[in-house]
N, C-alpha and C positions, 0 to 999 in steps of 0.2 A: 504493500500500500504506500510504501515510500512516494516513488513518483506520479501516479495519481489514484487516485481513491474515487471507486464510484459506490456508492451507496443508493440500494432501493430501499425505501422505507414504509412505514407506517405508522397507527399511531395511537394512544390509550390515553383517553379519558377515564381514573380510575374509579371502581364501581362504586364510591363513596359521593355520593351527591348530599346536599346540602339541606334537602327535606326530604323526608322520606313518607309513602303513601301509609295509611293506615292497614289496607293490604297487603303486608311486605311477604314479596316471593321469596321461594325458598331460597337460602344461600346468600340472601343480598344485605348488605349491611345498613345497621339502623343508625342515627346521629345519636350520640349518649352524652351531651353535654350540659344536660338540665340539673339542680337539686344538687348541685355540687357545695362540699363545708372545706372551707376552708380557714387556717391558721399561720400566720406569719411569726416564723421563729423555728425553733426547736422542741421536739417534746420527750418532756423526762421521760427516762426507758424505754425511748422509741415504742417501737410497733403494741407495746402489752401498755404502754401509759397515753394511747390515742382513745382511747373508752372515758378516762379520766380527764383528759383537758376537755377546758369548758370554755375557754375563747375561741370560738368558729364564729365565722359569717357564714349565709349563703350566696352562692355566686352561679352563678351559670358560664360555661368557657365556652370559647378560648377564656385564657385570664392570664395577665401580665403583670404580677406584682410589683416587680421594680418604678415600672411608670405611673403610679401612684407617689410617688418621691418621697418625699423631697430631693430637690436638687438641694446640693450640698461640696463643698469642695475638699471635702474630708473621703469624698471616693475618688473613681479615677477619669478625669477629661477621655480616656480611650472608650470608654464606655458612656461617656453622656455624663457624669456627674451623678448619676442615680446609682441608687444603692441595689444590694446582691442580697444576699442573706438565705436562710433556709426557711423554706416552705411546706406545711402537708396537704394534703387534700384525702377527703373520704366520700363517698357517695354508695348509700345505700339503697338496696333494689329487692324485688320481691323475686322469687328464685319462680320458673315454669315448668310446670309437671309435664309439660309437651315436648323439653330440652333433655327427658329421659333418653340413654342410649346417641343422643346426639353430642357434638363440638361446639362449644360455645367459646366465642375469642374477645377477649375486649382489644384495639386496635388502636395505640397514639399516635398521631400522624408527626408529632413535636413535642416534645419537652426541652424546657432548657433547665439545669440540666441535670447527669448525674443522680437520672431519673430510681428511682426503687419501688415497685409493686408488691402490693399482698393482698390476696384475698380471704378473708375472714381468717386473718393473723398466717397463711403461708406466704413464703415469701416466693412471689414468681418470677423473678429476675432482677437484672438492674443493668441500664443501660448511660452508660457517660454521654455522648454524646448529642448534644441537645438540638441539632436539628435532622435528625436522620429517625423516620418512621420503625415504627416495631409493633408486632404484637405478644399476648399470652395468653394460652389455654385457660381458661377456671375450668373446668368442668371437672377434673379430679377433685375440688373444693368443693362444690356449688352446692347449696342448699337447695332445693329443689321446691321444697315446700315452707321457708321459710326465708327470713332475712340474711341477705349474702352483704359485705362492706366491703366494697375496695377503697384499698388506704394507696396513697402518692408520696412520699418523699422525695423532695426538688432541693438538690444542696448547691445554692451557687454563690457557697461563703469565698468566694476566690473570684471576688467582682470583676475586680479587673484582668478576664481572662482573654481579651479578644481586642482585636484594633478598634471594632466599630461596637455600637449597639445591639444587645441580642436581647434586654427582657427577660423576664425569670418567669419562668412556671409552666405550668400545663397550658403552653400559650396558641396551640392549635384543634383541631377538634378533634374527638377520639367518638368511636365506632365500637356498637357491640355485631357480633358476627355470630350466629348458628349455625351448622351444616352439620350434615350429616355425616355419617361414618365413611361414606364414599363420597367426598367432594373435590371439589378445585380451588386451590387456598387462592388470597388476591392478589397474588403476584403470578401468576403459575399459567396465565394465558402469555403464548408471544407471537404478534400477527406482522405480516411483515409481507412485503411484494417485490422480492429480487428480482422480476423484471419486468419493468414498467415502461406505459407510451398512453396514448392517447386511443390507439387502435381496443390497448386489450393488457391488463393486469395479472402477473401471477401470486395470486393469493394463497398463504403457506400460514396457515394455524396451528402453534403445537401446544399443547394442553397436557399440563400435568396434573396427574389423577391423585387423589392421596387415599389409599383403603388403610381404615384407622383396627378394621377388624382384623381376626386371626385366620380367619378362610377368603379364598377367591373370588372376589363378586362379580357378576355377570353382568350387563350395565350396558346401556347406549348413550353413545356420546355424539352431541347434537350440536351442528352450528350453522347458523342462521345468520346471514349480513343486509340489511336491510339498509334502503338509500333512503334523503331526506325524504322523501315523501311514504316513506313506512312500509314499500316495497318490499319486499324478497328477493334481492341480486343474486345471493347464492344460500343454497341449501343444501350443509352435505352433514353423514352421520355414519356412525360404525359402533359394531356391536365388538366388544373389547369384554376380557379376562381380566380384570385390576389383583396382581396377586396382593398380599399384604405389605406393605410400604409405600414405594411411591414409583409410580408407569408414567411414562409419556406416548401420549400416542397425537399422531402429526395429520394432515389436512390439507390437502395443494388442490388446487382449480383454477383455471384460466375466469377472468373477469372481464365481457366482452365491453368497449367503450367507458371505462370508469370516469366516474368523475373525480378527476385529480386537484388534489388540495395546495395551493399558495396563498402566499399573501396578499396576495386582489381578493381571489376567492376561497376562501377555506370550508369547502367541499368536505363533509365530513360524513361518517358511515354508521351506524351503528350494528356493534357484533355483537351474538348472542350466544353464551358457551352453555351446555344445562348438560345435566346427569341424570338420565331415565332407570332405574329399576321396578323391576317387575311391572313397568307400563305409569308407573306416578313418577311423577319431577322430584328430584332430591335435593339438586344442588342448582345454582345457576349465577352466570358471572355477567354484568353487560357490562361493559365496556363503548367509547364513542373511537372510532377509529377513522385514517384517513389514507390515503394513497399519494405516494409522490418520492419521486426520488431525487438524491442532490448526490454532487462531487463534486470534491476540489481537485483542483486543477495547477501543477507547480507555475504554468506559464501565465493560465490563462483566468485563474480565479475560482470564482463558486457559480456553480450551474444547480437552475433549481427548478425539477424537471428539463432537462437540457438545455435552459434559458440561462444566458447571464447573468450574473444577480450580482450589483453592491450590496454588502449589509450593511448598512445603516446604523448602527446600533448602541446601546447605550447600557452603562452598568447600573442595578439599582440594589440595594438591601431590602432588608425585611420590614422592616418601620414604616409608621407613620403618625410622626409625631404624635398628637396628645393620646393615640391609640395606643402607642408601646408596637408591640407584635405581636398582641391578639386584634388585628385588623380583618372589619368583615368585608366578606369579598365585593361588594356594592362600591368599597373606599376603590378599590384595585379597579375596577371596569372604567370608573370615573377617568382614573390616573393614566391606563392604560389607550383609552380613546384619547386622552389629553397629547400622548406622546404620538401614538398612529397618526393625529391630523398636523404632524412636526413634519412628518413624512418617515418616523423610525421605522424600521421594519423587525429588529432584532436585539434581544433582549439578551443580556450575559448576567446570570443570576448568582453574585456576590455573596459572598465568596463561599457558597453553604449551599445545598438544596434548600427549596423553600417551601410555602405553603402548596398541600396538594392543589386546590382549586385552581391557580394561579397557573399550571400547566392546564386546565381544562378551559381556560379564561384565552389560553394563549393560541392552543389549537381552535377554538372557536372565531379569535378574531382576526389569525391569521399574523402572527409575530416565529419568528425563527428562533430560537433559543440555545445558546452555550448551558449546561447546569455542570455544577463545578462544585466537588465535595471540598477541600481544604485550603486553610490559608496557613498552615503548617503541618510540619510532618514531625520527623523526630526530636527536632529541637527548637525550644521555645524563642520565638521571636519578641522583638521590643513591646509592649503593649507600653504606652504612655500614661504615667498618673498626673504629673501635672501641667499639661497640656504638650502639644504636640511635637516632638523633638527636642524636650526640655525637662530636664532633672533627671531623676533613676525611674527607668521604665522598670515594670514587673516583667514576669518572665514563665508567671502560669500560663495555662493555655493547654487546648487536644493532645500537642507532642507526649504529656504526661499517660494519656493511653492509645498514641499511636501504634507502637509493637504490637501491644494484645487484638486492637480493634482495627484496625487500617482497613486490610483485607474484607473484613465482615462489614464495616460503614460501607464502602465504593462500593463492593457486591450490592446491598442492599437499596443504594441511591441509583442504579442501572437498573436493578428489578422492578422496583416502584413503578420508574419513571418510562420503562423501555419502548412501549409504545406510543409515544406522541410523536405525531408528526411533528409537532414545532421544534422538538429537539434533533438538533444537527451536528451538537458533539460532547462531548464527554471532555470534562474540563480536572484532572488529577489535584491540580494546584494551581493556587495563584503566590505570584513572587516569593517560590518557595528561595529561589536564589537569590535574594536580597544581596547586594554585595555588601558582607560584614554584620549583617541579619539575618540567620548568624556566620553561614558561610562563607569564604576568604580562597583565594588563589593571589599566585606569582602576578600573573598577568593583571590585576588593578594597579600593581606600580605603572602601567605605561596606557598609553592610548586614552579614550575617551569614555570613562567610566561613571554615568549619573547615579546620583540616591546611594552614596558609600557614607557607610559609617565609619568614622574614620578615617586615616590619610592611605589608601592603597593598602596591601597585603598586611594582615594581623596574624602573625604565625599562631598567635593563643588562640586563635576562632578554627571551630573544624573545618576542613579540607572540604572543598565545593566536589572531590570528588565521590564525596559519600552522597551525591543526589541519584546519579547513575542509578544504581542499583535498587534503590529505592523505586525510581521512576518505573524502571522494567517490572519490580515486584506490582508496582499499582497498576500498570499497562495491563500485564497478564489478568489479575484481577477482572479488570471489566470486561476483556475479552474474551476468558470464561462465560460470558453471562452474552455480548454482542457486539458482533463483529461486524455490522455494519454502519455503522458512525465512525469517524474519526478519534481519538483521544489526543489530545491536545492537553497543554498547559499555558498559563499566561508568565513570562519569563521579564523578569527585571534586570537582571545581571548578564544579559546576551553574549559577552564580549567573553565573560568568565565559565558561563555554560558549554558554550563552544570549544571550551578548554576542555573541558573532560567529559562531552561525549552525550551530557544530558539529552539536547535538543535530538538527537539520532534515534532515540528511544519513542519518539510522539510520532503521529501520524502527520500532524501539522501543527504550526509552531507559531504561539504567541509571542508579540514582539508588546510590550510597555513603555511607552514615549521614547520612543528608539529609531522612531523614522527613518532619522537619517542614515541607521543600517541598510535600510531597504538595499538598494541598488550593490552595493558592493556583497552583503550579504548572499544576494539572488545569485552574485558570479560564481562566490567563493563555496559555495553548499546550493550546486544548479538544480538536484531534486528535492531541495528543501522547499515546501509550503509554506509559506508567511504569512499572517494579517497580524493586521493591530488587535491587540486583544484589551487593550487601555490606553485611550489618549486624550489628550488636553483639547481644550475648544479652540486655540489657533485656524485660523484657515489655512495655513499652510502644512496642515497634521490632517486634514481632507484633500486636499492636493494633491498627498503621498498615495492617497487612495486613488482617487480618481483620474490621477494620470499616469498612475501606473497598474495596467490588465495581471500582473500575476500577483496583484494587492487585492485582497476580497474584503475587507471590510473594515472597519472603524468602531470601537465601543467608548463611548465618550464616558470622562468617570465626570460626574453621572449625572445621568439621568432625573435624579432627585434626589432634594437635600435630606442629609439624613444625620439621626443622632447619633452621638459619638464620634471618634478621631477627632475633638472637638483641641481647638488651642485653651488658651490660659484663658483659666475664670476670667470672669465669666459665660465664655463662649463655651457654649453645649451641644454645641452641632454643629457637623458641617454644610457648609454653604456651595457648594459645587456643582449643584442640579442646574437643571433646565429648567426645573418648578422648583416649589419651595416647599415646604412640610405640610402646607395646607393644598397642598396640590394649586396652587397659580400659577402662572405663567411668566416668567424674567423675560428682559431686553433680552438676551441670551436662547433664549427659545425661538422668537422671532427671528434670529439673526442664522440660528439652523434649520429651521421653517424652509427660510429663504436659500439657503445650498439641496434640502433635502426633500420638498415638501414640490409633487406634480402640481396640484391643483393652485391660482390666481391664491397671491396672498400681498400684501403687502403692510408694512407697519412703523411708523414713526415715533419717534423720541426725542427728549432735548435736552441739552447739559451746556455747562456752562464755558465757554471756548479756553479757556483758560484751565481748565480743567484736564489734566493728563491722563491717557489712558494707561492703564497697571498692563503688564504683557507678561506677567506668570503665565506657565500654562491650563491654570485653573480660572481664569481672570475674565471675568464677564464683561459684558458695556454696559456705559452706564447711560445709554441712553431711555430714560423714564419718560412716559408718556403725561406730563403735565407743562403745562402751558402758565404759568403763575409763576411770575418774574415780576424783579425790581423796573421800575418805568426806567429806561432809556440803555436797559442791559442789549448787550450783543449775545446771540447765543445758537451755538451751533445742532443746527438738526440734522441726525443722524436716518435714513430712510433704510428697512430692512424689508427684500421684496425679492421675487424669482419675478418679474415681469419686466419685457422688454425696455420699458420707459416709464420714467415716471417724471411726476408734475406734480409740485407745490404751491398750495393758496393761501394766502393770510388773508382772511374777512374777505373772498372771494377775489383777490387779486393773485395773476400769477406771479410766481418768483423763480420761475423758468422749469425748464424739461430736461430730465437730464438721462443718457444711455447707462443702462448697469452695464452694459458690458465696457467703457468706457469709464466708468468710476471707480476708484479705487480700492481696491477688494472688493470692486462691485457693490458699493455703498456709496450710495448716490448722498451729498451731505451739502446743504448751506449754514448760510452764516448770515445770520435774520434777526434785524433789528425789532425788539419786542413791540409786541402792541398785545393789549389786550383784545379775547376775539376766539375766532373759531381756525385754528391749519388744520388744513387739511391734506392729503398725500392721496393720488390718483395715481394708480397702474395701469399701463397701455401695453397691449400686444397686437402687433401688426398695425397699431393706430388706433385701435378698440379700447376705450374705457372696461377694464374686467373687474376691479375692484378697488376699492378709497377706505383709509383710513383715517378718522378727526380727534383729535384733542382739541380741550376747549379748556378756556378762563374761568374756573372755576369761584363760587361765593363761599361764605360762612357754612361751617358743618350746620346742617339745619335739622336730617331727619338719617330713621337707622331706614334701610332700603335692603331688601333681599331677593334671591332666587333662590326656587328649590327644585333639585332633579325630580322628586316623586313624591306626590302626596294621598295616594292613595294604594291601601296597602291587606294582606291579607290578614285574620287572625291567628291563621291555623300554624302563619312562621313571624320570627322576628325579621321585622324589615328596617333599613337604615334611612333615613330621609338627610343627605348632604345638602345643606342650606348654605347657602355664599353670602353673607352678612358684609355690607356696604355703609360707610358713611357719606350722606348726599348731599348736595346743597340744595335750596328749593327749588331747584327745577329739573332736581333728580341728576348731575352728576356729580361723580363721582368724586369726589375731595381724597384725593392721593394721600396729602397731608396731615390726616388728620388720624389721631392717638388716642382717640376717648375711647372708656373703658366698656366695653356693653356686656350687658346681664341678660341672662335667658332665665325665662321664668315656661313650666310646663305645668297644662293638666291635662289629666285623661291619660290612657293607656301606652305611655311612652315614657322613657327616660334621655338623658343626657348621657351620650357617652364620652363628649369631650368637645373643647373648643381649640383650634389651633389659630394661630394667626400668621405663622410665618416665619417670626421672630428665630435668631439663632444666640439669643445671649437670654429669653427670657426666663425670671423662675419662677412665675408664676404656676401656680398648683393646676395641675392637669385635671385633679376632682373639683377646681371649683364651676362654679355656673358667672363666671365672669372672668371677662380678660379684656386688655388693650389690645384695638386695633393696628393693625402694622400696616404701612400703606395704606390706611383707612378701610381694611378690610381683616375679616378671617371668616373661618369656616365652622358652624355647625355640625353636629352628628347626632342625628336623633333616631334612635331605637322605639320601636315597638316594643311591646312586652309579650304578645300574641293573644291578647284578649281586645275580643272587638271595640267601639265605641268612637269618638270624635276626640280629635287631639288637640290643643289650643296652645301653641307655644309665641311667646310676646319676650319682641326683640329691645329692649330698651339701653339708652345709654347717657345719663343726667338729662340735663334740660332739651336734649334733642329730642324731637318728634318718634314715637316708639314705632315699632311696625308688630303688626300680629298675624300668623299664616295657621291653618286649620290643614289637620292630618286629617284623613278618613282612617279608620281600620273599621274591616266590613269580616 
């Protein structure tokens, strides 16, 4: 696969959906995230003194203890400033006389971390690593006819274990599972179309059987693939011997004209796997699948379905702000159409697998995805406590159960996740080669060597060439499990890897703000496969892309701002995004709109001419959309636009037309004596007005002003209503400037799950029902409870005019 790698693929929506019918078929998993007690802290004599404590709340998960705070600067800036500590959780349930002779599984798709299980005091495992799904049997426990307790122990007294923010707890949603003695556990389908086209699909199902009994069962095994419209594209089956253990039995047929899944259209399938004895359904897996194949190319790039493809792409964590990282999936869709109409196509998921939906979010709307198990292996890298690159960093971290678990996490992040179409590679690591974090070579004494800690080679730091081996060990690993994706890493220390061999071990190779490797690299390693796997918003770090064909893509770090790797108190997050924590939009997003985005856009800003632009490669513009300047300022407007021509108007005068391909980094910009009023910015193509953008002189904050994505909701689930909370002036716009504090006040069948604004220094409490506006804005999260009725939430903010919007829940 060295010199080029074709990959036919497919794709898995996993069978855990997010409400489940009152009907539930056999085998299919229920949500179990209700009636949950919880307790912050430790408890004497563990598992036999959980009967005894009598501090619980209830909670319902996900649930994310840490972001409850306090912020405080007695933790660690790498982490957001929020606290770790140890957590239990217990939830008790009524045992079923019908789960006789069956498997009953409870299912956590997330813990952070250092998870431990018991059910009614046995102890069923325990799993360190806090973003990687697991399940455990009860059924050898289970009370059948009485009260069963599963108890949680969450230990993440070693806060500061991780560069970014992870959030404490049982912060994803966990699944109760039944099946039968003869079923198909939920990883055990793998669908896959090794040779694809337009014409006609080879569709290959292999399905592993699990017989829990002591004798041979006799059993038909069923699968059905059904097209959007609820179809039956194929229908095949076989009558199969399961001895006792675990059978694979496999499944091939041609698929005549399939409908092939990309990023315009994400074409998707649903398969249906089921286990028939003696003529009754026992077991059953569905699954959403899709067809399409990709390869990279050493000359020529990434082909998606045989079609060229830039990826676009952007890195993002698990967070979102005041949510922590029990975020519901409603936040994610929002955020996710936010980055799609940028023009992203391709997501690289930081530096951890992530939430399950999140890949079912991605194959639905058509996003490409990296997923990427580690950001260390066996030795502990920098985590910073008092802010970034500053004092004595900590040094906990995974590497502490890398040896034991390595092999078993990546197995199990390829299982989960194996068929989605959106995923296009297998990601071992990110900057596991850190130069000097922790590993060292000869070679940083010479040449061009970025992000060294320290001056060149540190003989005291291990030998870069203990990655090798490592690398092949985790390669192997997921090859085991699927050998039609690529395995890749994203590489910081290029210069030093290439010394001993690392990069030879991947199928294609991440380069980290290293650009200007590209060309001499592509000579010197001519079957080496290259893309950026992390790079700065410079334009000329998309140049490297797009002018050069055996360059495939771009992941801009990132995507959204996120908490943790945060600098010196006060600053608690990082500011790096496209959007900000409440999901808005930066001058910075407009300005990759404008490189990435097909569809007529255009967007203006103003700053003050005197004003320099910072050229980090983190480093946004600062051109801000407000018009509210001193009388007789000069001040320079910045236009961010894919359109042929544009045209600027103050109070309907023009102030001329200018070519983007003709402006400088294709930013069309004057220098415009203030007047109060309305500019405006018109895009031309071909001579065609296609779209205008206005900022205006805005008055006095006068009134609170909102939008809401959805106000009408079901009972039977908890639904999220994302409200964008505005301060106005009287004639409704928007005052940029403005800071005042606003309160939510709720009645009826909903709660508060948090207010974000944006802010990356603030410490305001994430439980309260009040916060400052940032840019004269933030964002609402209002949850349903799932009991019907009319919801009445009123937006107020001192003496400014209040606003009030009405939820249905029906």
């Amino acid at each position: 696969m060295k010199n080029k790698i074709y990959l036919f693929l497919f794709a898995l929506i996993p069978a855990f959906a997010p409400c489940v019918s009152k009907a539930q078929t056999a085998g299919e998993p229920s949500v179990f995230n209700s009636d949950w007690s919880f307790h912050k802290g430790d408890i004497a004599n563990g598992i036999t003194g959980v009967k005894a404590e009598t501090q619980w709340k209830t909670i319902d998960l996900p649930h994310d203890w840490s972001i409850e705070g306090p912020f405080s600067d007695e933790w660690a800036s790498a982490t957001g400033y929020l606290p770790g500590g140890i957590g239990w959780y217990t939830k008790s349930f009524a045992g079923n006389s019908s789960w006789l002779g069956k498997q009953v599984y409870v299912y956590f798709d997330g813990v952070y971390k250092n998870s431990e299980v018991w059910l009614n005091g046995h102890l069923l495992g325990k799993r360190p690593n806090g973003f990687i799904s697991f399940q455990y049997e009860l059924s050898p426990y289970l009370n059948l006819k009485g009260k069963n307790t599963i108890a949680v122990k969450v230990d993440h007294s070693e806060f500061a274990d991780s560069r970014w923010y992870t959030g404490s707890g049982i912060y994803r949603n966990v699944y109760l599972i039944v099946k039968g003695p003869v079923h198909i556990g939920p990883w055990d389908v793998a669908f896959s179309t090794p040779e694809t086209s337009a014409q006609k699909a080879l569709v290959k199902v292999k399905v592993t059987v699990t017989n829990s009994t002591k004798t041979v069962a006799n059993v038909t095994a069923k699968v059905n693939l059904f097209d959007a419209d609820a179809k039956v594209a194929l229908s095949l089956q076989k009558q199969i011997r399961v001895k006792p253990g675990k059978q694979d039995v496999e499944f091939e047929q041609d698929l005549k004209s399939p409908k092939l899944w990309d990023t315009e259209n994400a074409n998707l399938y649903k398969l249906q796997v089921s286990i028939n004895r003696n003529g009754k359904l026992t077991d059953q897996v569905t699954q959403t699948v899709g067809i399409r194949s990709i390869r990279f190319d050493k000359d020529k790039g990434f082909f998606l379905n045989d079609k060229s493809t830039k990826l676009k792409g952007v890195c993002i964590h698990d967070d979102a702000g005041a949510l922590g990282v029990a975020v519901p999936e409603e936040v994610w869709v929002r955020r996710l159409n936010i980055l799609k109409e940028a023009g992203v196509n391709s997501l690289r998921l930081s530096h951890n697998p992530h939430a399950d939906y999140l890949y079912n979010l991605c194959d639905k709307m058509g996003f490409l995805v990296m997923d990427e198990a580690f950001d260390e292996w066996e030795i502990g890298k920098n985590k910073w406590v008092a802010g970034w690159n500053v004092g004595t960093p900590s040094k906990n971290g995974y590497h502490e159960y890398f040896k034991e678990w390595a092999d078993s996490d990546v197995k199990d992040m390829v299982l989960r996740a194996r068929n989605h179409p959106s995923i296009i590679m297998w990601s071992i690591g990110n900057e596991i080669d850190y130069p000097n974090d922790p590993y060292t070579n000869e070679v940083l004494n010479t040449g061009r060597n970025p992000q060294i800690y320290g001056k060149g080679f540190l003989p005291d730091h291990p030998p870069a060439s203990g990655l090798t081996p490592i690398a092949r060990q985790l390669v192997k690993a997921v090859k085991a499990i699927d050998t039609t994706r690529p395995v890749t890493a994203a590489l910081a220390g290029v210069v030093m890897s290439n010394e001993v061999g690392y990069p030879e071990e991947l199928d294609v190779v991440g380069y980290n703000y290293q650009e200007y490797r590209y060309p001499d690299d592509h000579k010197k390693y001519p079957n080496r496969i290259i893309y950026g796997s992390e790079n700065g918003m410079a334009q000329q770090a998309w140049t490297a892309v797009d002018s050069n064909e055996y360059i495939s893509a771009q992941y801009l770090w990132t995507g959204i701002d996120y908490l943790g790797e945060a600098g010196k108190w006060p600053q608690r997050s990082n500011g790096a995004g496209l959007i900000d924590l409440a999901g808005f939009k930066k001058p910075e997003y407009f300005y990759r709109q404008s490189l990435w985005a097909s569809k007529p856009m255009i967007y203006i800003g103003a700053r003050e001419i005197t004003k320099a632009e910072d050229k980090g490669i983190w480093s946004h513009r600062t051109a801000e959309p407000v018009w509210n300047w001193q009388a007789g300022s000069k001040v320079k407007v910045d236009c961010f636009t894919n359109c042929q021509e544009t045209e600027l108007f103050l109070n309907g005068k023009s102030l001329g037309r200018q070519s983007r391909a003709d402006a400088k980094n294709h930013v069309p910009t004057w220098e415009v004596d203030y007047q109060p009023g309305e500019l405006v910015a018109k895009g031309y193509n071909d001579g065609n007005e296609v779209c205008a953008y206005p900022i205006k002189t805005t008055g006095d904050a006068y009134q609170v002003s909102t939008i809401v994505d959805n106000d009408v909701f079901d009972s039977k689930a908890k639904g999220v209503s994302q409200v964008e909370v505005y301060i106005t002036d009287k004639d409704g716009n928007w005052v940029f400037n403005a800071a005042d504090e606003v309160s939510v006040a709720i009645t009826g069948p909903a709660k508060l799950l948090g207010l974000e604004s944006g802010s990356n220094n603030s410490h305001e409490s994430y439980q309260a029902n009040q916060r400052k506006a940032l840019h004269g804005r933030l964002i609402a999260y209002i949850q349903t409870i799932g009991k019907p009725g009319t919801v009445q939430v009123q937006f107020s903010a001192g003496t400014l005019k209040s606003s009030t919007l009405t939820l249905t829940v029906k």
